[in-house]
N, C-alpha and C positions, 0 to 999 in steps of 0.2 A: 123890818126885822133886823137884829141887831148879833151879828156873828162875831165870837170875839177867837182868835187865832194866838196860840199860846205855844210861842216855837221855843220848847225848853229842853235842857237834857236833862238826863237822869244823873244823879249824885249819886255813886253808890259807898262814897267816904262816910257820908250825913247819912243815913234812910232814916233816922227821925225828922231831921232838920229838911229832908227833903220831901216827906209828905207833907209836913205843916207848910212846906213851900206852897205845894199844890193848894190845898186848902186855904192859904192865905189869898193865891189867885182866885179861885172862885170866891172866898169870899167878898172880893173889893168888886170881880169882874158880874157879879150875880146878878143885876139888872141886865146883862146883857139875854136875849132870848135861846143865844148857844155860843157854849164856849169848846172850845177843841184843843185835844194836848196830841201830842203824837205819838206813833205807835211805838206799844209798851214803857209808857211813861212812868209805869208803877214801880215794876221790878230790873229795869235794864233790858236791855237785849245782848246779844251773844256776841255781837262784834265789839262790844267795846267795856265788856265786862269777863276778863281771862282771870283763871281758865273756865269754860264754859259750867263744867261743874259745880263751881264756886256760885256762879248765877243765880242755881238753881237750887242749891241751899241756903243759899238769903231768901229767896222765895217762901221755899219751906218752914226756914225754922224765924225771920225776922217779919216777914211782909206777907204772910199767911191773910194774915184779917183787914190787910189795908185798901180792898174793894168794898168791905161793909166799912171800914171807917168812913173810907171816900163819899158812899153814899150816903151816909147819915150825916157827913156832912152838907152835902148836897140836900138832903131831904132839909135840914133845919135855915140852908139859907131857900131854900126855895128856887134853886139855881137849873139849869140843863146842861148836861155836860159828855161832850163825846172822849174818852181817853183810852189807850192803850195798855191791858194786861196778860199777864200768863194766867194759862187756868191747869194745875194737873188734871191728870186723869192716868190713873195707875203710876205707872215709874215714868209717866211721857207727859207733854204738856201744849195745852193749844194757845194759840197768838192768837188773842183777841182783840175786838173793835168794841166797847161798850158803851151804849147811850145810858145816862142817867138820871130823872127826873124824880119828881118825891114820889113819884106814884110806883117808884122801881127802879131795877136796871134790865134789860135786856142786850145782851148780846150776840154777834158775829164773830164764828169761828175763820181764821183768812185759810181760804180755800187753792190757791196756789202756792205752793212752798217752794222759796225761793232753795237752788241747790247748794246751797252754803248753809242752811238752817235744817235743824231735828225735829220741828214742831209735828206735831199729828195736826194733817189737814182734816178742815170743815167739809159737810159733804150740803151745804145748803147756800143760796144767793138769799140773804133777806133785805125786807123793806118792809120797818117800821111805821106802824103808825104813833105819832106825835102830835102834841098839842102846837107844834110849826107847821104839821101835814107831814104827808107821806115822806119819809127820811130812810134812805139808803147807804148802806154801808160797805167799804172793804180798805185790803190794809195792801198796801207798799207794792209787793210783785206781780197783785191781784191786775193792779193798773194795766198791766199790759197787755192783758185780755180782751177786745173792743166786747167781747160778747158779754163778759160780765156787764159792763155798762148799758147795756141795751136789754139784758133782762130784766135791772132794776127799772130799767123805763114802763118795762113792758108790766110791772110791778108796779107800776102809777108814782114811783119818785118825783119828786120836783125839787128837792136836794138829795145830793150824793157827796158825802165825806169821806175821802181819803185819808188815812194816818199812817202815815209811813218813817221808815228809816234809812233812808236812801243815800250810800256812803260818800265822802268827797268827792272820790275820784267820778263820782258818775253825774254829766252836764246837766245842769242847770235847766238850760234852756228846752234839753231832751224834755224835762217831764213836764217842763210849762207847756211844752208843744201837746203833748199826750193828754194832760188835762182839759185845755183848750178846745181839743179834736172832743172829747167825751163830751163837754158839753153842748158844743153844736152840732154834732151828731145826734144827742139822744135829745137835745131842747128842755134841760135844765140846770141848774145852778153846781158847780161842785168848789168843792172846798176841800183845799191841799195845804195840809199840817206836815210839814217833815223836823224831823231833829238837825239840829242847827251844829257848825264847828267845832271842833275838829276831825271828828270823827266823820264825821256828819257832812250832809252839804246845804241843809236849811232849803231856804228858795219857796217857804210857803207862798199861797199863793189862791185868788179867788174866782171864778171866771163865773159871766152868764149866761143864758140859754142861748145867745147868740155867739157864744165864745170870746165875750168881751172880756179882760182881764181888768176886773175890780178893786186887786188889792194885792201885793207882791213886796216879801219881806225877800233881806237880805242874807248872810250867812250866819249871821251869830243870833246868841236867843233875842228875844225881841215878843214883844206881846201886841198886836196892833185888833183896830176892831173895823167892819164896813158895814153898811147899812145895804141889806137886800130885799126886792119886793116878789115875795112868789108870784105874783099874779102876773109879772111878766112871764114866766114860763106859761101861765095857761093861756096868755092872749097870741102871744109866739107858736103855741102849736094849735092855734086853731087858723091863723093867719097861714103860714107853713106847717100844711097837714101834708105828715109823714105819715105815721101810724094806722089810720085805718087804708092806707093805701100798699103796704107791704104786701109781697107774695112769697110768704115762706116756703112753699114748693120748689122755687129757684134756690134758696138757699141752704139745701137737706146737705149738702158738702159739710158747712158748719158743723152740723151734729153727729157727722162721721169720727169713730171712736179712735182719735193718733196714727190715722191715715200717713204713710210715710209722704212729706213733701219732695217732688221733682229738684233734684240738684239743677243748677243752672244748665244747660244743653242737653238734659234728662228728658225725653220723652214720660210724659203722665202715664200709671197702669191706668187703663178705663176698666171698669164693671158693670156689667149689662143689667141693669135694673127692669124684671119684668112686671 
């Protein structure tokens, strides 16, 4: 399988000249079995498109219909494609992860909102199924979750795609590390699209069920592609069986609802569970 990583920014000078961008990508990159833009490749994001307002009226009133363009383009090359859009919903608007093949598009609303963004969180963890197999999704702040990654497991993923927008300032190496850990913890393939210089810190990146790193771009745009085989995630987790060995009885803490964490030298409250 043939994954192709498409670490581009968003133009918001062009939005003509920047969708046919897109589209010109997919359509040279369409042999590839999946390609990936990062998140909100469509309409910009809020950090790097002031003032925020302004965002959100090119949305409205220029790039309203550039997710059915997108896929009709998609649908006539016959291409799959994971990219980044806003969707409204009343006066507010959800950060999306959208896969799209001719058969459709289906989407993932990003369900942790980082505290610098407005977006209306998603209230669902999804795991599509695809003509690749079972395909997992989330965007940027989601990452730092371990449990979202282990739901999509538990979800039968054997790729998870990250699209994010992860700024300069924040290391490199931090989210190759985090990536890395996802994959050899849950025993599948992920795939890390971030928006690239200056804003940005790029740093995509590909890892596999063993947490081997596959493929790792640098800071500026760049389009590169790696060749991935699922069927090591299924021989990997039957060799190293995690899964039917889990005791989620020991783990009910997890789904404790923002439980206050013990400051350092903080004795823990305990609760008597009868």
């Amino acid at each position: 399988m043939k994954i192709t990583l498409a670490q581009l920014n968003f133009q918001p000078d062009d939005l003509e000249g920047h969708l046919d961008r897109l589209m010109e990508i997919i359509s040279s990159e369409r042999h590839s079995d999946l390609i990936v833009f990062p998140e909100l490749i469509l309409q910009g994001h809020p950090s790097d498109v002031k003032p925020e307002g302004y965002l959100y009226r090119q949305a409205k009133c220029h790039l309203h219909d550039a997710s059915r363009q997108v896929w009709q383009h998609v649908k006539q090359c016959g291409a799959r494609v994971v990219l980044g859009e806003l969707r409204r919903q009343g006066d507010n608007y959800r950060n999306l992860a959208t896969y799209m093949d001719p058969a459709g598009a289906k989407s993932y609303a990003k369900a942790h909102i980082h505290w610098t963004e407005g977006f209306v969180p998603g209230n669902k963890l999804k795991v599509f199924s695809t003509p690749l197999g079972r395909l997992g999704l989330n965007i940027c702040y989601d990452s730092a979750f371990s449990e979202v990654w282990r739901v999509l497991a538990l979800n039968g993923a054997r790729l998870v795609v990250n699209i994010s927008a992860v700024p300069a300032h924040f290391p490199v190496p931090y989210m190759r590390r985090r990536m890395r850990g996802a994959a050899a913890f849950n025993q599948y393939f992920v795939v890390y699209v971030n928006r690239p210089g200056p804003v940005f810190a790029g740093g995509s990146a590909v890892y596999g069920p063993h947490g081997d790193e596959l493929l790792a771009l640098g800071g500026g745009e760049e389009i590169a592609s790696v060749e991935i085989d699922l069927e090591q995630a299924e021989s990997w987790r039957e060799e190293e069986v995690l899964f039917p060995n889990r005791r989620p009885l020991l783990y009910r803490r997890v789904a404790s609802r923002n439980k206050e964490v013990p400051a350092p030298g903080q004795k823990p409250r305990l609760r008597v569970v009868g």
